[in-house]
Structure formats: structure tokens, C-alpha cells
GUSE-542495 format. One record per residue (C-alpha): x, y, z. Coordinates in Angstrom, 1 decimal. Example, Ala and Ser with C-alpha at 12.3 -4.5 7.8 and 13.67 -1.06 7.14 Angstrom:
2
<site xx="12.3" yy="-4.5" zz="7.8"/>
<site xx="13.7" yy="-1.1" zz="7.1"/>
This chain:
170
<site xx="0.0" yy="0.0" zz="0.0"/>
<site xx="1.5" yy="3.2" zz="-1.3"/>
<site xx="1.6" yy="6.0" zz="1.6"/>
<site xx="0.9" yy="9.7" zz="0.0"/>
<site xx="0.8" yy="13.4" zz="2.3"/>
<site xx="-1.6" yy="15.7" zz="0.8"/>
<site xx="-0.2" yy="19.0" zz="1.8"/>
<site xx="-2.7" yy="21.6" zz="0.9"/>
<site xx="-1.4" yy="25.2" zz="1.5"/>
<site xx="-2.4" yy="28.7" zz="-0.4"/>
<site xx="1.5" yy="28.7" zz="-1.1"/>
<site xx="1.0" yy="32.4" zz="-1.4"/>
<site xx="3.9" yy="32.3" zz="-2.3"/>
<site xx="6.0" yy="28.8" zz="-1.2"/>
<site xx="8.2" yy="29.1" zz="1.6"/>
<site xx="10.9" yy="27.6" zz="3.7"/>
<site xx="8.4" yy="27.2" zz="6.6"/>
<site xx="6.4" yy="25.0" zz="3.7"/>
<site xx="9.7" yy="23.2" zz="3.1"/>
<site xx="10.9" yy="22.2" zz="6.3"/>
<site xx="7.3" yy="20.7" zz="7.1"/>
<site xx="7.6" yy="18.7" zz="3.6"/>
<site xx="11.6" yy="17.5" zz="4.7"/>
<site xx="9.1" yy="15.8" zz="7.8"/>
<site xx="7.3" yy="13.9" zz="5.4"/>
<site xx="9.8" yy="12.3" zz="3.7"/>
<site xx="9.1" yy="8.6" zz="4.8"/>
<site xx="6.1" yy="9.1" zz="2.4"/>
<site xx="6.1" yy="7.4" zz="-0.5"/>
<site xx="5.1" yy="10.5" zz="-2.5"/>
<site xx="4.1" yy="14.0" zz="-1.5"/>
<site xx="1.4" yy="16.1" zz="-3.3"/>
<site xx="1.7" yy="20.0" zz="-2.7"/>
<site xx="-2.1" yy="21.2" zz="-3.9"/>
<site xx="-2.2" yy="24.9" zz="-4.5"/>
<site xx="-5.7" yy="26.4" zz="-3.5"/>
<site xx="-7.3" yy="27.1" zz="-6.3"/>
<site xx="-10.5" yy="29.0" zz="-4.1"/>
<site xx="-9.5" yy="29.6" zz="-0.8"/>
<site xx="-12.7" yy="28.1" zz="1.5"/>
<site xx="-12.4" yy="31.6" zz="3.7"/>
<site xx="-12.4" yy="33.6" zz="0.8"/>
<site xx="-8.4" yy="34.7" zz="1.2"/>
<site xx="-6.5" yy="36.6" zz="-1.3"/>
<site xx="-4.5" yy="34.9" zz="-2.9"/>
<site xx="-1.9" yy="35.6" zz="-6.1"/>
<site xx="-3.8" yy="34.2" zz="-9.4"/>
<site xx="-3.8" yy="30.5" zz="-9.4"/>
<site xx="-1.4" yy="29.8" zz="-12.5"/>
<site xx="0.8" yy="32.0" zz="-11.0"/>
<site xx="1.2" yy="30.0" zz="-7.8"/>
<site xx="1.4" yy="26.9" zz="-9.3"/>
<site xx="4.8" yy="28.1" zz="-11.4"/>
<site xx="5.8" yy="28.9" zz="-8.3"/>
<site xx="4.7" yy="25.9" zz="-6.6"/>
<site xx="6.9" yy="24.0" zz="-9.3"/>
<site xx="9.9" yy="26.6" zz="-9.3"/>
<site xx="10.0" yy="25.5" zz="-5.3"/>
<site xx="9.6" yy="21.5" zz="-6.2"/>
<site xx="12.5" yy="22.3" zz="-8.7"/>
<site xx="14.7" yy="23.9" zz="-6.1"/>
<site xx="13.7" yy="20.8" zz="-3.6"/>
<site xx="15.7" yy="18.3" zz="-5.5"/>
<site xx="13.5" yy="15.3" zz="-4.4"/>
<site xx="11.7" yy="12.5" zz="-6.4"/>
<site xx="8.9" yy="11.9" zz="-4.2"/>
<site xx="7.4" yy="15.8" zz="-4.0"/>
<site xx="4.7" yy="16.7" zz="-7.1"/>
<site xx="1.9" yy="19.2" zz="-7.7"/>
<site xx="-1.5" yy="17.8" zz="-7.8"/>
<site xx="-3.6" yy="19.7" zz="-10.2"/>
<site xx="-6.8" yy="17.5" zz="-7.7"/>
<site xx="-8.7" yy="21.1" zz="-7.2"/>
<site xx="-8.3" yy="22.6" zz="-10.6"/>
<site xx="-10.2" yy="19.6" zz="-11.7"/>
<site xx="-12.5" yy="19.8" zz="-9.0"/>
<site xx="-12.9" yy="24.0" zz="-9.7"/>
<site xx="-16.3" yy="25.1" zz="-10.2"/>
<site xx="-16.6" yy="29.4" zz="-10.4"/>
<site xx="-18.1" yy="30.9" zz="-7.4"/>
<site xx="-17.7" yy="28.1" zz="-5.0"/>
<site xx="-14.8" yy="26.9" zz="-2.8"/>
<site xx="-12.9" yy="23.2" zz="-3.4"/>
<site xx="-13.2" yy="21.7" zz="-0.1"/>
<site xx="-10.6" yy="19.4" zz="1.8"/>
<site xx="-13.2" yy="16.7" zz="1.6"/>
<site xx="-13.5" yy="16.8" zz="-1.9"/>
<site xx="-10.1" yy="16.8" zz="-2.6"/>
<site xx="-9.0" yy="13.7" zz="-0.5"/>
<site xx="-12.3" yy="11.7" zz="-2.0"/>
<site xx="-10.8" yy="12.6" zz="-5.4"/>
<site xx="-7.5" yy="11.3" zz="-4.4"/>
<site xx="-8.5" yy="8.1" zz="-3.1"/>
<site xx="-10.8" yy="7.6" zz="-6.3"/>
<site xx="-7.2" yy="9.0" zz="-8.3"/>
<site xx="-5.1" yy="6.4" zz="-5.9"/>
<site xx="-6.8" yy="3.4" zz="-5.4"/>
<site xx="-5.4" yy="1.3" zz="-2.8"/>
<site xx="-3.7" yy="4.2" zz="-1.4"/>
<site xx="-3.4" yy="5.0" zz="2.2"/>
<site xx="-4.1" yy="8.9" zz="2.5"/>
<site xx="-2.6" yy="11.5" zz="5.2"/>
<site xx="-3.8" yy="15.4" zz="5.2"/>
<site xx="-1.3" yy="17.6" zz="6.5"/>
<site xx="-1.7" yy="20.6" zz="8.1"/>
<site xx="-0.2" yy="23.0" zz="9.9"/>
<site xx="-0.4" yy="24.4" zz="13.2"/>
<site xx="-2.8" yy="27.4" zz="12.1"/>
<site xx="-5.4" yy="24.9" zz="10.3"/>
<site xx="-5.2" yy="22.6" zz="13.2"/>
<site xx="-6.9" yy="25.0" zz="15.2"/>
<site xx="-9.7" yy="25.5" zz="12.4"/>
<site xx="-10.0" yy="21.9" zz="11.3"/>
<site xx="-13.3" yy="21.8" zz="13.2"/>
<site xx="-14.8" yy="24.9" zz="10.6"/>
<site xx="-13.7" yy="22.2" zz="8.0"/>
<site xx="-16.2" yy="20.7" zz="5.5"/>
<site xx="-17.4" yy="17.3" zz="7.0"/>
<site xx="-14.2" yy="17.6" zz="9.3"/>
<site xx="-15.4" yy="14.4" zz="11.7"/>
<site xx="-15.9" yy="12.8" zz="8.3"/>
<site xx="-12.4" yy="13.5" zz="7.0"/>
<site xx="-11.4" yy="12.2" zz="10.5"/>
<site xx="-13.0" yy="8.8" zz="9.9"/>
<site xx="-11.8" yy="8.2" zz="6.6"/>
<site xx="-8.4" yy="9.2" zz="6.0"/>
<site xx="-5.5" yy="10.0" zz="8.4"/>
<site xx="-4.8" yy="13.3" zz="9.3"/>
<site xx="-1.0" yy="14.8" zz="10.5"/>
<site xx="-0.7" yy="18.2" zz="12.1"/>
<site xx="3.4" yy="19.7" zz="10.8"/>
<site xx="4.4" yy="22.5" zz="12.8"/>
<site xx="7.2" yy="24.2" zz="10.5"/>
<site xx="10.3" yy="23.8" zz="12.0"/>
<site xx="11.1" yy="26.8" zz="10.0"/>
<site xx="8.5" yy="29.8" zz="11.5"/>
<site xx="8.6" yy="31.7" zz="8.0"/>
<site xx="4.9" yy="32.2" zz="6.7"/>
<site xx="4.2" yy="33.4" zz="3.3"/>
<site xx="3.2" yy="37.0" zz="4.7"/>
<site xx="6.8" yy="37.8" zz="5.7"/>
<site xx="7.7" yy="37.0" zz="2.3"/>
<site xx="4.8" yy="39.4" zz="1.0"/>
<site xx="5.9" yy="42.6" zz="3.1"/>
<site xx="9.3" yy="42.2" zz="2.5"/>
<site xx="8.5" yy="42.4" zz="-1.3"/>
<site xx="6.1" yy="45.1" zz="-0.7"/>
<site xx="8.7" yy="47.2" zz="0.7"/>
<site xx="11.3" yy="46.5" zz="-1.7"/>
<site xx="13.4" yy="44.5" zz="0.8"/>
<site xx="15.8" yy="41.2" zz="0.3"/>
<site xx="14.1" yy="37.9" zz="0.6"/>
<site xx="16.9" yy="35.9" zz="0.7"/>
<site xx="16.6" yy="32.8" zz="3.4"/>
<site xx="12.9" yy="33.3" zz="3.1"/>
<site xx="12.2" yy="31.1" zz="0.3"/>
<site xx="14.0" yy="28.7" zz="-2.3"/>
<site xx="16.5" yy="30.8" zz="-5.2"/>
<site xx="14.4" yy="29.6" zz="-7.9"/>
<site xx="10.8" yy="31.2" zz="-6.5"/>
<site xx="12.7" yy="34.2" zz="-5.4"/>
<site xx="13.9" yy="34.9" zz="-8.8"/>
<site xx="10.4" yy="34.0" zz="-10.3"/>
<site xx="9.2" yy="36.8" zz="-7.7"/>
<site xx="11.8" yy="39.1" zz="-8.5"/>
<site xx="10.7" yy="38.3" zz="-12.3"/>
<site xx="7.0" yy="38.4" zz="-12.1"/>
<site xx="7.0" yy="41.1" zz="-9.8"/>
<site xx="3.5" yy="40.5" zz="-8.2"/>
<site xx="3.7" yy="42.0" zz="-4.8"/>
């Protein structure tokens, strides 16, 4: 049975707080990162496309075989309404037969997880890790540094730092 880590995250953009929780997953057998296409509590959030270069940009800099995008919610999109967690995972398991499922999520969603869809469902039916980052760098730093024009060196990988620099989008 093939263990996979769903690690669902705005990666607004990726950071090394979102990398040192993926180095805790690496006795999974694969890793999906799943960029939220429509955030469930209506947060802004840098165009989806966007975020998912930068999503790969970060797997890129990562240099691991068993970390890869899931495209799960943009198939799962439907305008004016959120992709849930629950949907996600039952897409994944239909995706994955045979698989053995694990939601991660970090310290900030654990405290919400009871707000999520059918979150006593999701409980029952797949397994679900809470992964503090060992790193405390949030996406937001990463933001208002670029707001203010400043260095974001050691905040995120070279590759999505130059995308940043590049795209210029905050």
C-alpha cells in the first residue's frame, strides 16, 4: 500500500516554513503539494497559475523525487464556489486506489480543522498529521518584505525568489 501526504497550503507564495514541514514527510512514499485554487475563507490569494509556477519553481529547487503538484482542485474547480478538503481527499482516493491517505496541516489549520467541511468525516476516513514548520517563516513575511522592496533571501527557495523578482507581483 503506497503512503501519500496531501499537503494543501495557499503557497502564497512557497516558503521555507512550507519546506521544512515537507523534509518531515519524507518517509512518504510521494508528496502532493495542492495549490488552493479558491480559498474556503475567501483569502486573497496571487492568481492560481501563478502560484502553481511557483509551486513547481520551489519542487524544482527541492531536488526530491517523491514531492509533485496535484492539479486534484483545478479539476474539482467550479466558479463561485470553494474546493473543499473533503472533496479533494475523495478525489484522491478515487485518483489512488489502494492508497493510504494523510492530510497535513499546519499548526494554524489545526486550530480550524473543526470549521472544515465534514471535518469528523475527514477524520474517519483518511488520516490526518498536524506539521508545525520547523522553520517559522509564513508566506506573509515574504509578501511585506517584497512590498517594501526589501531582500528575501533565506525566506524562500533561489528559484521562486527569482520567479518573484521576475513576475514582480507583490
Amino acid at each position: 500500500m503506497s503512503k501519500i501526504a496531501v499537503f494543501g497550503s495557499a503557497f502564497n507564495p512557497p516558503s521555507l516554513g512550507h519546506k521544512s514541514v515537507i523534509e518531515s514527510l519524507a518517509h512518504f512514499e510521494r508528496v502532493l503539494l495542492i495549490p488552493s485554487i479558491s480559498h474556503a475563507w475567501g483569502k486573497e490569494m496571487l492568481d492560481y497559475g501563478i502560484r502553481c509556477q511557483l509551486v513547481d519553481a520551489f519542487i524544482d529547487d527541492l531536488s526530491v523525487n517523491n514531492v509533485k503538484r496535484s492539479e486534484v482542485e483545478e479539476a474539482l474547480f467550479q466558479p463561485d464556489q470553494s474546493v473543499t478538503t473533503f472533496a479533494v481527499l475523495e478525489a484522491l482516493e478515487k485518483q489512488h486506489p489502494g492508497s493510504e491517505l494523510t492530510f497535513v496541516v499546519g499548526p494554524d489549520n489545526l486550530l480550524n480543522f473543526g470549521k472544515f467541511y465534514k471535518s469528523q468525516e475527514i477524520l474517519t476516513r483518511w488520516n490526518v498529521l498536524a506539521c508545525p514548520e520547523k522553520v517559522k517563516i509564513r508566506s506573509t513575511d515574504i509578501r511585506t518584505k517584497l512590498a517594501h522592496g526589501s531582500s528575501i533571501e533565506g525566506l524562500t527557495t533561489q528559484k521562486v525568489a527569482k520567479l518573484l523578482k521576475e513576475l514582480s507581483v507583490y
